[in-house]
C-alpha positions, 0 to 999 in steps of 0.5 A, a space after each residue: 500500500 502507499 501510505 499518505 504523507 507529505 511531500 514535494 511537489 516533484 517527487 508527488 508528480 513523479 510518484 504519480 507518473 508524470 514525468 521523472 523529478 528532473 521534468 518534473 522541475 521543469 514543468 513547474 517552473 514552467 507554471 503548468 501545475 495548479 494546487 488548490 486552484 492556483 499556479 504552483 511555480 516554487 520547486 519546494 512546493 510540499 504536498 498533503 495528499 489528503 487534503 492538496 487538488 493538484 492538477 495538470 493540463 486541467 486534469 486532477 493528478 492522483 498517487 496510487 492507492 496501491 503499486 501493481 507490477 506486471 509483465 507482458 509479452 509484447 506482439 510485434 505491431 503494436 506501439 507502447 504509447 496509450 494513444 496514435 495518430 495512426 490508428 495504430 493498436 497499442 499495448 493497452 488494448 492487451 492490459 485488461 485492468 479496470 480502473 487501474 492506469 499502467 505505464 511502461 517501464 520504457 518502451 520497445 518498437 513497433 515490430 519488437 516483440 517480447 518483455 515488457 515492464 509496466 506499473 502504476 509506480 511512476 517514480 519507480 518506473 521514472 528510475 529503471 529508465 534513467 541514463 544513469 540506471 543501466 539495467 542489462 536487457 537481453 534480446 534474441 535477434 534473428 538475421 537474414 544469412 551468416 555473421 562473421 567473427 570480425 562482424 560480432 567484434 565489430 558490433 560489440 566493440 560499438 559500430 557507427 550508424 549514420 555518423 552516430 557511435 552505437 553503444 557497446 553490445 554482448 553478442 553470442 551466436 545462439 544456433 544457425 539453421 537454414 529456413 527450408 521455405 525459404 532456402 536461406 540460413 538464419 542466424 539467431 544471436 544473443 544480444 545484451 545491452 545496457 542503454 537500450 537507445 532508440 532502435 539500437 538494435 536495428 541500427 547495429 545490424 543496418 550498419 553491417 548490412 544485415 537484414 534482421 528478420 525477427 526481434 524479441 526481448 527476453 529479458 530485463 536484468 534477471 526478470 525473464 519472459 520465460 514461457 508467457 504466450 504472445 500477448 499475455 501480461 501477469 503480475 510479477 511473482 515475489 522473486 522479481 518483486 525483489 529484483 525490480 526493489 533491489 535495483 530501486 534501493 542502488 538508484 536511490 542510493 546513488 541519488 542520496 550521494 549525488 544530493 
């Protein structure tokens, strides 16, 4: 349960999954945020959630009655934002969770499939994504043809991609197989990274002129995806509770000593 208590108007915001502490500040400053009516503008504004309305963009902002933790297996062409322009289906349309809004714990593109974070635990969440917080994310990426040695050397040390350095990668080879319909060989390959920038993946196989044919995350730090069916979510059990806490209490902890 989260209990009631005073706090600052950032970590509220933040808590309430609005943006991290830092944007929080921000939009502060900015004079988006309204309490009891008037434009809150002072970052130490402090906040009694039994009694303060806060509201941004004209809609009351509330904490949680209570944190939940879920995962899902995400399908390929769906997107992770609550709402498209292009019509296109979202995750949420998987979460069946009545009056019980849920956010993802970052994001994966619209043809990645795999595991996927999501709680209602904004400032939790806020952290496990932050630049700083470099939780170790397996995917399984499946390529069109061979890969050389010198190929998986170059993509581990950090390859360029339209003038950009790639962050370092993990990569082993998992198995090679020859499609029998198509008559071509696949390569399956483990790829870990820590950053996880926009469509990393993709950009390190652009840059070696590889052609990937499927991309599946399987794993955020020791929390697996296991054998969930495309397009089911679940609670996290106990034991992955104690991951995700694990890593909150580091960040944290960090934060105190940069402070």
């Amino acid at each position: 349960m989260l209990y009631l208590y005073i706090m600052r108007l950032n970590k509220f915001l933040a808590s309430a999954g609005i943006a991290s502490r830092r944007k929080c500040d921000e939009i502060i400053s900015e004079g988006q945020i309204y309490v009891n009516g008037k434009q809150a503008d002072e970052l130490g504004t402090q906040i009694d959630e039994n009694n303060d309305i806060v509201e941004y963009k004209g809609k009351t902002v509330k904490l949680a009655g209570e944190f939940v933790y879920y995962k899902l297996n995400k399908p390929e062409g769906y997107i992770c934002s609550a709402k498209d322009d292009r019509n296109r289906k979202t995750v949420y349309e998987l979460i069946n969770l009545p009056d019980i809004r849920v956010f993802t714990v970052g994001r994966l593109d619209y043809n990645t499939q795999g595991l996927l974070l999501l709680t209602n635990n904004g400032e939790m969440a806020q952290a496990l994504i932050h630049p700083s917080f470099e939780l170790e994310k397996e995917y399984h990426c499946t390529i069109k043809g061979d890969i050389k040695s010198g190929e998986i050397s170059k993509l581990s040390k950090g390859v360029m991609f339209e003038n950009e350095k790639l962050p370092e990668a993990k990569i082993a080879v998992i198995k090679k197989e020859l499609d029998e319909n198509a008559n071509v060989l696949k390569t399956k390959l483990s790829i870990k990274i820590y950053q996880g920038l926009n469509r990393q993946i993709r950009k390190m196989f652009m840059a070696i002129n590889k052609k990937i044919i499927l991309l599946k995350r399987v794993a955020i730090a020791e929390i697996k995806l296991g054998n969930l069916k495309t397009g089911e979510f679940k609670p996290l059990t106990k034991e992955e509770l104690n991951i995700i806490n694990k890593y909150y209490d580091i960040f944290k902890t960090k934060q105190n000593k940069r402070s």
